[in-house]
C-alpha positions in Angstrom: -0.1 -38.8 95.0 -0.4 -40.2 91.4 2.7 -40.5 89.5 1.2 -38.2 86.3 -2.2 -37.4 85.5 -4.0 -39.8 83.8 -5.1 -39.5 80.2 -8.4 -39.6 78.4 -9.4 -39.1 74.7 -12.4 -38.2 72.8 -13.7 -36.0 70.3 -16.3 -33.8 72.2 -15.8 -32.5 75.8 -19.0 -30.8 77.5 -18.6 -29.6 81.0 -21.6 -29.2 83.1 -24.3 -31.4 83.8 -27.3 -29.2 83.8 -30.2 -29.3 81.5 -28.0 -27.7 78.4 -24.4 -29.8 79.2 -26.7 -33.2 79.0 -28.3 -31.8 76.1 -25.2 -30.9 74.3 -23.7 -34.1 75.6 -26.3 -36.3 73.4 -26.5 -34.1 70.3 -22.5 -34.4 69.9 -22.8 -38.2 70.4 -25.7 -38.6 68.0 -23.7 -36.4 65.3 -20.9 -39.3 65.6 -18.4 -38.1 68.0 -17.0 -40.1 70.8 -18.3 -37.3 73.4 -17.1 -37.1 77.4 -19.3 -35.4 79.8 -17.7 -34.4 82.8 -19.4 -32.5 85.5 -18.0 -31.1 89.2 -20.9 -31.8 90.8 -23.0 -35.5 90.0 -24.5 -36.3 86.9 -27.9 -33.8 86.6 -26.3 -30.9 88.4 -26.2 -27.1 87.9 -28.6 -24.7 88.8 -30.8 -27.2 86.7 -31.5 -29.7 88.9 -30.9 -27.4 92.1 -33.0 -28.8 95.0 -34.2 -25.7 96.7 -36.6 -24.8 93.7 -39.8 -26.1 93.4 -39.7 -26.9 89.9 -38.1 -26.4 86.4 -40.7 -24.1 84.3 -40.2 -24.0 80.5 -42.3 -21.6 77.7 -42.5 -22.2 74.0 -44.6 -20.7 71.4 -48.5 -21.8 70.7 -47.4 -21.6 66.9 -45.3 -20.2 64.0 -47.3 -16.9 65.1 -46.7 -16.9 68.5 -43.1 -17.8 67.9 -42.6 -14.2 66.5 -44.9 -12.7 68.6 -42.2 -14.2 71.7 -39.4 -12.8 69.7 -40.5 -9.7 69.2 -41.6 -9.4 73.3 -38.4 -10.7 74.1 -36.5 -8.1 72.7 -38.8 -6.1 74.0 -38.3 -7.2 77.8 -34.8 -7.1 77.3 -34.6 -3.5 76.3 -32.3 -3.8 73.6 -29.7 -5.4 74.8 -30.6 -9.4 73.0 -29.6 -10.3 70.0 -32.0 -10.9 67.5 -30.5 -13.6 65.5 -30.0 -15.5 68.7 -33.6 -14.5 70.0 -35.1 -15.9 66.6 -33.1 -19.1 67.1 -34.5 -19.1 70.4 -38.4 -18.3 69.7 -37.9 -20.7 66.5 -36.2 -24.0 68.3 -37.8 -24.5 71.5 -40.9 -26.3 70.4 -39.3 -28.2 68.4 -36.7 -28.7 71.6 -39.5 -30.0 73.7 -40.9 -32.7 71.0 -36.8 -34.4 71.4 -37.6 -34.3 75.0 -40.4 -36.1 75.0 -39.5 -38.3 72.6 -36.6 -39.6 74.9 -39.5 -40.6 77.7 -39.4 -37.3 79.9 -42.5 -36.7 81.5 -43.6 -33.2 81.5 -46.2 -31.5 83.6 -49.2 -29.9 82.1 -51.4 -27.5 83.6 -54.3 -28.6 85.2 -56.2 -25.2 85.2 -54.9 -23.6 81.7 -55.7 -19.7 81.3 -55.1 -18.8 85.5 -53.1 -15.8 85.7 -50.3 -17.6 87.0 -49.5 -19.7 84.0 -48.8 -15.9 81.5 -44.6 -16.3 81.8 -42.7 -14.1 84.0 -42.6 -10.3 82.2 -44.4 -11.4 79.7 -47.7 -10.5 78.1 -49.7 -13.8 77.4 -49.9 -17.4 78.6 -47.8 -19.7 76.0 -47.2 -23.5 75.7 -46.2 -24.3 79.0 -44.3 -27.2 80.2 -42.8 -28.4 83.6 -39.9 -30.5 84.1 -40.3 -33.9 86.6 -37.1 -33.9 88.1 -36.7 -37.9 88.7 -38.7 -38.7 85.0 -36.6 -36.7 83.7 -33.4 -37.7 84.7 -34.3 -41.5 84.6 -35.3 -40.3 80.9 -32.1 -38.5 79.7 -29.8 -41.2 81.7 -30.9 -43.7 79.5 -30.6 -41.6 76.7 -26.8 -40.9 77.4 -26.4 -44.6 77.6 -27.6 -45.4 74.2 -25.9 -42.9 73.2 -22.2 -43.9 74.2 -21.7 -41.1 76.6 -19.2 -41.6 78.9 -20.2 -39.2 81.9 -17.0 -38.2 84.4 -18.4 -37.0 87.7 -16.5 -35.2 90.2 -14.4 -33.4 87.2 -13.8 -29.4 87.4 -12.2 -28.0 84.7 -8.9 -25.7 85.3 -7.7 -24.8 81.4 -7.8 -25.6 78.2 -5.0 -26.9 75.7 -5.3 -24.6 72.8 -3.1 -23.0 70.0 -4.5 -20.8 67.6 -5.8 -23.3 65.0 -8.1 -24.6 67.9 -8.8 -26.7 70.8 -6.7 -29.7 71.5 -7.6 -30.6 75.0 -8.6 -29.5 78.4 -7.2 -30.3 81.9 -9.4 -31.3 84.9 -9.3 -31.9 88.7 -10.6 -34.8 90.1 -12.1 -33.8 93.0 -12.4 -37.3 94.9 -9.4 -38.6 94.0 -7.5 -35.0 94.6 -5.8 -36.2 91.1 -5.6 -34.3 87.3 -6.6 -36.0 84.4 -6.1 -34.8 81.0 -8.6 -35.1 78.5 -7.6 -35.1 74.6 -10.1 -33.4 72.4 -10.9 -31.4 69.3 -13.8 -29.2 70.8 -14.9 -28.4 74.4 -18.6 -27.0 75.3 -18.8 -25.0 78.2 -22.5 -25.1 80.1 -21.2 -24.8 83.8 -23.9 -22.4 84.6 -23.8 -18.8 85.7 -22.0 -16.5 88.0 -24.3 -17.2 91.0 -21.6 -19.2 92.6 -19.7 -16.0 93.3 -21.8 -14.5 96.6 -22.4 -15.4 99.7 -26.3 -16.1 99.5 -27.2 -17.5 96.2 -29.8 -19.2 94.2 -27.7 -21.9 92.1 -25.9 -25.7 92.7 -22.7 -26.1 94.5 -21.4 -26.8 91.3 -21.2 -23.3 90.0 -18.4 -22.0 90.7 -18.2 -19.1 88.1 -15.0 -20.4 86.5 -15.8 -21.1 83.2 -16.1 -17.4 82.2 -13.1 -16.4 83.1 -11.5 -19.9 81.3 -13.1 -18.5 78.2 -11.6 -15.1 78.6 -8.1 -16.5 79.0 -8.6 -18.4 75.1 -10.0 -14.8 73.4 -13.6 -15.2 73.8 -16.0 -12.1 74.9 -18.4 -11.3 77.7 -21.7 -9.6 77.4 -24.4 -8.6 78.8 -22.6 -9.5 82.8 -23.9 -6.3 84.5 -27.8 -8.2 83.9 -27.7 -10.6 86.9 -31.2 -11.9 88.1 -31.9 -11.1 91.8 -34.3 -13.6 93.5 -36.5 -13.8 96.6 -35.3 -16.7 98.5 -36.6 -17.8 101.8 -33.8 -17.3 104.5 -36.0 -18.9 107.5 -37.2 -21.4 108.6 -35.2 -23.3 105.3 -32.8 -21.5 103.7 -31.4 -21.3 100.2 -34.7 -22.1 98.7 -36.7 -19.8 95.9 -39.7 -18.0 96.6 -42.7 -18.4 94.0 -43.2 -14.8 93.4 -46.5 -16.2 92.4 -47.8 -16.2 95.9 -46.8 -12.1 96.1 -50.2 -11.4 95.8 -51.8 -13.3 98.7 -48.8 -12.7 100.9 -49.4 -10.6 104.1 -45.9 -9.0 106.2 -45.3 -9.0 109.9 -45.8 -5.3 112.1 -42.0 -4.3 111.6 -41.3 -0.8 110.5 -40.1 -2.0 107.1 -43.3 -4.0 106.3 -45.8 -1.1 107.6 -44.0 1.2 105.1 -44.4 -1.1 102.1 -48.0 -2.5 103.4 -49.2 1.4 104.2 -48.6 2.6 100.7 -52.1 3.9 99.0 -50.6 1.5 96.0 -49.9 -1.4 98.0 -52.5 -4.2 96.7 -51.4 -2.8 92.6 -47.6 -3.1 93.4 -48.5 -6.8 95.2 -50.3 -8.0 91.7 -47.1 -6.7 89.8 -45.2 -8.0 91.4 -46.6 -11.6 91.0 -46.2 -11.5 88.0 -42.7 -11.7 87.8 -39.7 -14.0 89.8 -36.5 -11.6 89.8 -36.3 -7.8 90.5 -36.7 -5.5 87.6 -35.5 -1.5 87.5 -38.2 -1.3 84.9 -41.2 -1.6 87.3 -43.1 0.3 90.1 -42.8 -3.2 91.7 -39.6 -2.5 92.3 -40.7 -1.0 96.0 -41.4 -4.3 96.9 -37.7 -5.7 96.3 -36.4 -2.6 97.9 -38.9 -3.1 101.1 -37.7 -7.1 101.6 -33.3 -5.7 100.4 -34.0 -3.1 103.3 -34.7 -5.8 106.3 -31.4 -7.0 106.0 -29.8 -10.5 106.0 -32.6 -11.5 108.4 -35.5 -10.8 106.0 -38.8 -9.8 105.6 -41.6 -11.7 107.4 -44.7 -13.1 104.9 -47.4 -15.7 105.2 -50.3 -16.8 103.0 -52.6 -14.1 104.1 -56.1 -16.3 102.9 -54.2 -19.8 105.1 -54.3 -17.4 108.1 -57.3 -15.4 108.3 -59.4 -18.4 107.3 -57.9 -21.2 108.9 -57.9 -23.6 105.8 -55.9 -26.5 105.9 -52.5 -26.2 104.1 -53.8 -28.1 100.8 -56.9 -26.4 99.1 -58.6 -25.8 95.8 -58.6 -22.2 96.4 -55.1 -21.5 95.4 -53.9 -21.1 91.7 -52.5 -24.7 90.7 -48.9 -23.2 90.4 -48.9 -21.5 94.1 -50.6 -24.8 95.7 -48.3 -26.9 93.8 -45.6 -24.7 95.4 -46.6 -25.3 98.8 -47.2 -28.8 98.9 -43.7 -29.3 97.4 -42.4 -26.6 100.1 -44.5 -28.7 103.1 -43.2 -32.2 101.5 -39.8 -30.7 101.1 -39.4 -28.6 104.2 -42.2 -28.8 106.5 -43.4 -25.0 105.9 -47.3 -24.9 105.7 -48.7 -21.9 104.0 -49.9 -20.4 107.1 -46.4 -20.2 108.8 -43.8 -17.3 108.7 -41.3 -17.3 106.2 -38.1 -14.8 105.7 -37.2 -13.6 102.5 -34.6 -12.2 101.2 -32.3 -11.5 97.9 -30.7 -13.7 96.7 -28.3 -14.4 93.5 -29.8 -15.7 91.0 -29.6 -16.3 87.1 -27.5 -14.4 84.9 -28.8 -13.3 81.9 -25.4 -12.6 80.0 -22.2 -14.6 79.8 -20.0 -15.9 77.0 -20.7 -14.4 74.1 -21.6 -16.6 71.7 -23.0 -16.6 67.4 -26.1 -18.8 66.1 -23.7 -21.9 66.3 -22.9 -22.1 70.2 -19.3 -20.6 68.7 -17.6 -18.3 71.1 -14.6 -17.0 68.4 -12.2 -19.1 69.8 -11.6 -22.2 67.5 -13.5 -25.7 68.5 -14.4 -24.1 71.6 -18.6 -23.9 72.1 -20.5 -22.7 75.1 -24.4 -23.3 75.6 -27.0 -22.3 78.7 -26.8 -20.1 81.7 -23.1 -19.5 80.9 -23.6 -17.9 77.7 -25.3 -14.5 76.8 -27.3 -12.9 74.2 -30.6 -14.7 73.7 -31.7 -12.8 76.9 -31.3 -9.0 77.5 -31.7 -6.9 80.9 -34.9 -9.1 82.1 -35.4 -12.4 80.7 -39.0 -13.9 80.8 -39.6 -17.1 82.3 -39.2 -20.3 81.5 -36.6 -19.4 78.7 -33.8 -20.4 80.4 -34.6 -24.1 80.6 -35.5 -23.3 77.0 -32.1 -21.6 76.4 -30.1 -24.6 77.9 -32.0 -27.2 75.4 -32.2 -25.2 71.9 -28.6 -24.2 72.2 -27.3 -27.2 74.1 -28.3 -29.0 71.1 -26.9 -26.9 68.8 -23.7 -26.3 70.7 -23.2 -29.9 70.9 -23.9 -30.5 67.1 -21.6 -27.7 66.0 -18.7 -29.2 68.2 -19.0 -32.6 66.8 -19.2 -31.0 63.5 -15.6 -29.3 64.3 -14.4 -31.6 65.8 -15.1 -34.2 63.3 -14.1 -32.0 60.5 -10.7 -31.8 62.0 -9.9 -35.5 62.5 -10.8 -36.4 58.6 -7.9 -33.6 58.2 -5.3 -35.1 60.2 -3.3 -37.8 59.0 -2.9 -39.4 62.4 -6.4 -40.7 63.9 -6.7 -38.7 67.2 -7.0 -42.0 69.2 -3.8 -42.8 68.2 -1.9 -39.6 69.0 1.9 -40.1 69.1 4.3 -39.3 72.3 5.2 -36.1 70.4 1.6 -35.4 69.7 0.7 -35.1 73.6 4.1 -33.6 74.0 3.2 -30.6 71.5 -0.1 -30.6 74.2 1.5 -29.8 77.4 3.9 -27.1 76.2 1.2 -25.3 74.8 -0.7 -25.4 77.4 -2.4 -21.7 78.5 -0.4 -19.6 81.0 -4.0 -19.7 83.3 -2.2 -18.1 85.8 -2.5 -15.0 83.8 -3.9 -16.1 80.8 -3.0 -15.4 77.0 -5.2 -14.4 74.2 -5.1 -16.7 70.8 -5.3 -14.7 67.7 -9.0 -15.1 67.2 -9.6 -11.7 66.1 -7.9 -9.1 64.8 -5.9 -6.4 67.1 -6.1 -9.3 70.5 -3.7 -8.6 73.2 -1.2 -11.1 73.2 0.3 -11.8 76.8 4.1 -11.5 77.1 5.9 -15.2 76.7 6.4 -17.0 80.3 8.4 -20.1 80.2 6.6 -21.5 83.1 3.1 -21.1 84.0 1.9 -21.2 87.5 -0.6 -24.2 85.9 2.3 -26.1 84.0 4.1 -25.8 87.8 1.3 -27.5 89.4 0.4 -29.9 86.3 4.5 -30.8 86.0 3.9 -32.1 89.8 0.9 -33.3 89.1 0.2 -31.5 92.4 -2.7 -33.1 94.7 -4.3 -29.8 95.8 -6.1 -30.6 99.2 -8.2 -27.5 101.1 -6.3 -24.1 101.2 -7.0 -22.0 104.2 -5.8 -19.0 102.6 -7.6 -19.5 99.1 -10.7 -20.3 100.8 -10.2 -17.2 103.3 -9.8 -15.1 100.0 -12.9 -16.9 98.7 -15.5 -15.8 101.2 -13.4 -11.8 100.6 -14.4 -12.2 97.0 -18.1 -13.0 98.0 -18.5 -10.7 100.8 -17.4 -8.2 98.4 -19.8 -8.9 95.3 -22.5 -9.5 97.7 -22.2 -6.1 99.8 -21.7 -4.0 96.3 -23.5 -6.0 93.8 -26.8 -7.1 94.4 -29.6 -5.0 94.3 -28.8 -1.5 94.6 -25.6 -0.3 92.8 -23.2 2.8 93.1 -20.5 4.0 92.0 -18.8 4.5 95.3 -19.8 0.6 96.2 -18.3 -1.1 93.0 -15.3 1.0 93.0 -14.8 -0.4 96.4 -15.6 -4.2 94.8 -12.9 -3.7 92.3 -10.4 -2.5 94.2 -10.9 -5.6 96.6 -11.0 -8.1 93.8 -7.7 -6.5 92.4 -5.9 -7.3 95.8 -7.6 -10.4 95.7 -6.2 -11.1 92.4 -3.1 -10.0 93.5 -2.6 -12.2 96.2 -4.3 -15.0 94.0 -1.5 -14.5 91.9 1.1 -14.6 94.6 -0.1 -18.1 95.8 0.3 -19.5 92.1 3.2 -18.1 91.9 4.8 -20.3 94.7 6.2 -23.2 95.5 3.0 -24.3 97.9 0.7 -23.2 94.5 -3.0 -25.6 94.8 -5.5 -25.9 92.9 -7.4 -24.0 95.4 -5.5 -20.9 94.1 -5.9 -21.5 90.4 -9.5 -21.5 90.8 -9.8 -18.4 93.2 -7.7 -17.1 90.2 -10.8 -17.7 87.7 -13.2 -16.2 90.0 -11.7 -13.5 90.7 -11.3 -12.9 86.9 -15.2 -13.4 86.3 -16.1 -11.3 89.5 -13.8 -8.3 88.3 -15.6 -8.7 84.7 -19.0 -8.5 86.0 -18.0 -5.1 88.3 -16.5 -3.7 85.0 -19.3 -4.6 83.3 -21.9 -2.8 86.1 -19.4 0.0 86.6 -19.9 0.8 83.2 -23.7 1.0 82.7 -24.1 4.3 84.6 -28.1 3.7 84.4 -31.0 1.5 85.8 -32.3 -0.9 83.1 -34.1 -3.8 83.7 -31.7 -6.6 86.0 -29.3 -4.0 86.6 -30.0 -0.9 89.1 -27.4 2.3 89.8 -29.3 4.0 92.9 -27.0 6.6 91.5 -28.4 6.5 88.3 -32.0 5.4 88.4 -33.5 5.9 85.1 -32.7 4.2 82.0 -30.8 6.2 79.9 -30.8 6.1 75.6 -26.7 6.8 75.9 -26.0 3.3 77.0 -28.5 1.1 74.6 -25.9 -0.6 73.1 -24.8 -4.1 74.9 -21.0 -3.8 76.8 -18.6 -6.7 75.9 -15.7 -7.5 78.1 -12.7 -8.8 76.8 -9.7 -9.3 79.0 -6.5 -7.2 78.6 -3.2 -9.8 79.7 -1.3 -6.5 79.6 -3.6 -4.8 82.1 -4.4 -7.9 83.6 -8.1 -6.9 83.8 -10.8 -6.9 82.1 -11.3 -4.1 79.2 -15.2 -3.5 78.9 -16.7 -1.8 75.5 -20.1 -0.5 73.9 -20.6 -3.7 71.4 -23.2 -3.7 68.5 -24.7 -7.1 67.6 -23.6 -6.8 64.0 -20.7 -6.5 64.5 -20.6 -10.6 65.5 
């Protein structure tokens, strides 16, 4: 066991390593700040670089045009519920966002057959500039790119809080995983791309990595939610692989086994229309008749729903042919070259967790309201509504990854002209200011961001300043982890597909014992960091049931069987702040101008 944590300084901390952490990474260094990426999983994690999907799709406008023409459908797609400021720097910076990626060296696929079917973007209306990601170019691309660059990357590194006052960020505190050590890192700003909330259930669509922490760390420093209850459910193949995404592409040539589930779905007079909808989009939608066919593969259990290329078994073609659309025979030879599955074999499918489309709430600057403290990618919300269309997350994690990035360094920059000490050369009393202000994460305190916050009642020692003051070594916690799985058995019984009342009602009240007990083990003198993080996700899980208890209605991502139609009462976004009085989440109607 170390004697202390060890220290690091910089001027720009981004956590996560996906497609929008790397990003933000390089456009903080290239503004001038000394920037630290540091990343639980390896360098190129995340849901990013997640190896059971066949590929990383990303859209962008044809032209200036057909950039508002995307705006305008996706506001549309997400009925309501995007911003449009943040959908126009969306629409506007992608292109642009591509060009900086290929002018790094990254290789990116274009399609061979332009104008198939299969190439207009999921939900939407008509084929754009499409692009897809090479995994290993790309990453051989972007690592040299972070070397030039001066990045020093930390793998191995989860963050567990934030040192903070109310005139802004002055560090963060991380766990290193390997060497079961902490390590404080002394900073202005700190972007937060860890991902999603996919981490959270049992059966999910996302990298180890995301753990679903980061919301509730952003909570605990004043920052907002939105948009949580509009998480992407996904067809995943449960057999003979598992944990790997089904292209939705294939729907239409897809034929189901003779069990009582599949002859309802197959018997339907509407069967072949619902089929070609539903190709034409990846995760489940309340919005469409297609819906049936979610419900049909939801309703065969944990076991799944049995499918094969229809056209590979009634003709006997071999597994590679011309006759497939380039994106669905591209998905198979990667699936046979990756898992031994030939077209013509059975395959299981089932929902998974997927993509969310909300998350921190954050303005036209990657700002999230608290001061120096930026967010970018799948962990933020806004740019996307209740169904997102395809390819725009990649999109999302590089326009706003950049800007994030840029707007930190800017901060953070800004800051060090105005301090007559250079932050390299912080005094003893400097770091010593650091520690005692760190945030009670236990049950964390609002800053005085905005007007009317909560403040949390004074502790004089924090569960986290217990465990940093020993610099505690953590180590596996039987009864953390048992709570763990509780948390995702719970969200994944009462919050995937088909919502009630009666079911998330039962989710909260098992998160709030969860909690509970979460707070017991911190409380302790056998506290781990096992506990501290259970603490965070029980704090994001709780946020995401408020935030799907509250939209009594069915609209796009999000669908109450007790409330299946979309209803013009709720189309207004919900926000969730988080009350340290209540110690829960507080969950509100939110209007975008009011950012």
């Amino acid at each position: 066991m170390p004697d202390k944590p060890t220290e690091t300084a910089c001027d720009v901390l981004v956590v996560g390593s996906g497609i929008a952490g790397v990003t933000a990474a390089l456009e903080a260094a290239r503004s001038g700040a000394r920037t630290v990426l540091a990343s639980l999983g390896p360098l190129f994690s995340g849901s990013s670089f997640y190896p059971g999907t066949w590929g990383l799709g990303l859209i962008a406008p044809l032209d200036s045009a057909d950039a508002e023409d995307l705006a305008r459908t996706i506001l549309r797609v997400g009925c309501g519920m995007a911003s449009p400021a943040l959908v126009r720097t969306l629409a506007r910076g992608v292109r642009p966002a591509i060009d900086r990626l290929e002018a790094l060296g990254a290789t990116l696929k274009r399609p061979d057959q332009a104008g198939e079917r299969e190439f207009v973007p999921c939900f939407d209306h008509k084929e754009r500039l499409w692009r897809g990601i090479l995994r290993e170019p790309c990453e051989r691309a972007l690592a040299r790119a972070l070397e030039h660059a001066g990045v020093r990357s930390m793998e191995g590194r989860e963050l567990m809080g934030l040192d903070a006052s109310s005139d802004g960020v002055r560090g963060a505190v991380l766990y290193d995983r390997e060497r079961a050590a902490w390590q404080r890192v002394s900073c202005r700003a700190v972007v937060l791309a860890c991902g999603g909330t996919g981490g959270l259930f049992e059966r999910r669509l996302t990298g180890a990595d995301v753990v679903g922490t980061a919301h509730a760390i952003a909570l605990a420093h004043g920052a907002r939610l939105v948009n949580m209850e509009f998480l992407q459910i996904m067809p995943g193949i449960v057999s003979p692989c598992a944990g790997v995404v089904f292209n939705e592409k294939a729907f239409r040539f897809m034929e189901f086994d003779a069990s009582p589930t599949a002859r309802q779905l197959a018997g339907r007079a509407d069967f072949e229309q619902l089929m070609a909808q539903r190709s034409g989009h990846g995760p489940f939608t309340a919005r469409l008749a297609s819906r049936a066919v979610d419900a049909a593969i939801d309703a065969a259990g944990p076991g799944g729903l049995a499918m094969r290329y229809r056209a590979e078994a009634a003709c006997g073609m071999p597994a590679r042919t011309t006759s497939m659309p380039e994106l669905v025979r591209d998905y198979y030879d990667w699936l046979e070259r990756a898992y031994g599955v030939r077209p013509h074999d059975w395959v299981r499918v089932a929902p998974y967790a997927h993509a969310a489309n909300g998350g921190i709430l954050i303005d036209e600057h990657g700002a999230t309201g608290a001061p120096g403290l930026y967010a970018c990618g799948e962990a933020t919300g806004g740019m996307h509504g209740a169904d997102r269309i395809g390819g725009l997350s990649s999109a999302n994690g590089l326009v706003f990854g950049a800007i994030a990035g840029k707007s930190a360094a800017e901060w953070a920059l800004a800051k060090a002209a105005a301090c007559a000490t250079p932050h390299a050369e912080r005094t003893d009393a400097d770091h010593a200011e650091t520690r005692d202000a760190r945030t009670d994460a236990g049950r964390p305190a609002a800053t005085d961001t905005r007007a009317g916050q909560e403040q949390a009642p004074a502790r004089s020692a924090s569960p986290t300043a217990r465990l940093l003051a020993r610099a505690e070594a953590g180590g596996a916690d039987p009864t953390a982890r048992a709570l763990r799985q509780r948390l995702q058995r719970a969200l994944s019984a009462h919050c995937m597909i088909a919502r009630t009342e009666e079911g998330l009602s039962r989710a909260e009240s098992e998160l709030a014992d969860i909690m509970e007990r979460a707070d017991a083990l911190l409380s302790s003198d056998a506290a781990t960091v096992d506990a501290l993080r259970l603490r965070y996700q029980a704090m994001t899980a709780r946020s995401l049931v408020a935030a799907m208890r509250a939209r009594r209605e069915s609209r796009g991502a999000h669908y109450r069987a007790d409330f299946p139609e979309q209803d013009a009462r709720f189309d207004r976004p919900f926000a969730v702040a988080w009350s340290p009085a209540a110690n829960a989440p507080r969950c509100e109607p939110f209007s975008w101008r009011e950012r």
